[in-house]
C-alpha positions in Angstrom: 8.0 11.5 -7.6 4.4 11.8 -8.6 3.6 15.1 -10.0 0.0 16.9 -10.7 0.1 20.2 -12.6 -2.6 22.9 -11.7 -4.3 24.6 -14.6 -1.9 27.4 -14.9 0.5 24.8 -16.8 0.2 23.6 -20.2 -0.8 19.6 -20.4 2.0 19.2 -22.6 4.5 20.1 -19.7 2.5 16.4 -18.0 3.1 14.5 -21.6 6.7 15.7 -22.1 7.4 14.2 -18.5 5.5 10.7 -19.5 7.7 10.2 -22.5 10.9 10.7 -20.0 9.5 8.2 -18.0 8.0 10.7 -15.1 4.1 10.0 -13.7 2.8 13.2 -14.2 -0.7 14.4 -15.0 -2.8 18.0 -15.1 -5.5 19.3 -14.1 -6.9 19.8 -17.5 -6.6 15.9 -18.4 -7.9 15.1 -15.4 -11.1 17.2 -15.5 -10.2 19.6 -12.8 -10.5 22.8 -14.5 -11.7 25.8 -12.6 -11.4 23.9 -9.2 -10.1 26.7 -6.0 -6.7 26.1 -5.5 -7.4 24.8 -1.8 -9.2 22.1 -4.0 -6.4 21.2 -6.1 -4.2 20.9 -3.3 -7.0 18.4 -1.6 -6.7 16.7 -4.9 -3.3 16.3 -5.4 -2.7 15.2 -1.5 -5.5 12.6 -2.1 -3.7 11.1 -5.2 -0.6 11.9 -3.5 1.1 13.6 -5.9 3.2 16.9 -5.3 1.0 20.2 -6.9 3.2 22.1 -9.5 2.1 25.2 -10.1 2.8 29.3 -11.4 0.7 30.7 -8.6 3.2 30.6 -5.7 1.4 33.7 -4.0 -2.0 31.8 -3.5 -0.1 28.3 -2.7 2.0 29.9 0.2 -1.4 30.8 2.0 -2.4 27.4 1.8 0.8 25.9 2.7 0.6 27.9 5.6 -2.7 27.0 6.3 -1.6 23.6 6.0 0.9 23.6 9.0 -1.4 25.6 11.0 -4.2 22.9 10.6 -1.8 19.9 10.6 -3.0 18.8 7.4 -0.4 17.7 5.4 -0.4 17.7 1.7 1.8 16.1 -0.6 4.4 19.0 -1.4 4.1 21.8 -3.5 6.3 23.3 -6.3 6.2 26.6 -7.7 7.3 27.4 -10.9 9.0 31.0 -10.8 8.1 33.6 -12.5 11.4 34.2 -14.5 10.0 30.9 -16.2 7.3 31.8 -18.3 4.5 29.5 -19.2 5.7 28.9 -22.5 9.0 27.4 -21.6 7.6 24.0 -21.5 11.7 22.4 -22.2 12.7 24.7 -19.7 9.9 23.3 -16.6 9.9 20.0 -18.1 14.3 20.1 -17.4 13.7 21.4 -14.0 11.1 19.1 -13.3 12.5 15.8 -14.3 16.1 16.9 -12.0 13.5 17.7 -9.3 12.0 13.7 -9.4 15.5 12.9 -9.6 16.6 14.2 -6.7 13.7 13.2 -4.8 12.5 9.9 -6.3 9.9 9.4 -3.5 8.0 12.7 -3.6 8.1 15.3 -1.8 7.3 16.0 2.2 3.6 16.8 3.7 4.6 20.4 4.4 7.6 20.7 1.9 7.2 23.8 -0.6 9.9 24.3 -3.5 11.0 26.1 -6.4 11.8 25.1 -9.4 
C-alpha cells in the first residue's frame, strides 16, 4: 500500500512509516501545502497512492463525487477523530496493520477508517 498524507497530518506520521518499511509521503514534503482537497485527491490518484487524512467530512463529498462522476481515485482513509493529531504512534500503528492487510492499496472508490 502506497500512502500520501494530506496536510492535516504531521510529516513525521510519513517518516515513522518509512523506517517500518511502508512508502509513505505528505503533502508538506511533497510541496502540496494549501492545495483544495479535490486537489489532493487528484494528486494522490495520479501517484496512486491512497489519501490519509483527519478531514473525513470534506473527503466523503468528494468520494461521493467520485462515484457519481466515475472517476476513481485511489482510496481514501480517514483518521477519526477520537485519534488526535498528536498521536503520531497511535496512526502510525493503525496505519502500518492497514498496509498489512491490504498490501496492494486500496480500491478506486474504497473509503476507510482507521
Amino acid at each position: 500500500m502506497r500512502l500520501y498524507l494530506d496536510e492535516d497530518l504531521s510529516p513525521r506520521v510519513a517518516e515513522r512509516l518509512r523506517r517500518k518499511g511502508c512508502d509513505a509521503v505528505s503533502a508538506i514534503e511533497v510541496g502540496n501545502i494549501q492545495y483544495s482537497d479535490w486537489e489532493q485527491l487528484a494528486y494522490a490518484a495520479r501517484e496512486r497512492r491512497s489519501l490519509v487524512t483527519r478531514n473525513g467530512r470534506h473527503f466523503l463529498v468528494l468520494a461521493n463525487d467520485a462515484v457519481r462522476r466515475q472517476e476513481p481515485h485511489s482510496g481514501i482513509i480517514i483518521c477519526p477523530p477520537s485519534i488526535r493529531g498528536f498521536e503520531v504512534s497511535e496512526i502510525v500503528a493503525r496505519l502500518l496493520r492497514l498496509a498489512n492487510r491490504y498490501p496492494e492499496g486500496l480500491g478506486g472508490y474504497d473509503v476507510i477508517y482507521l
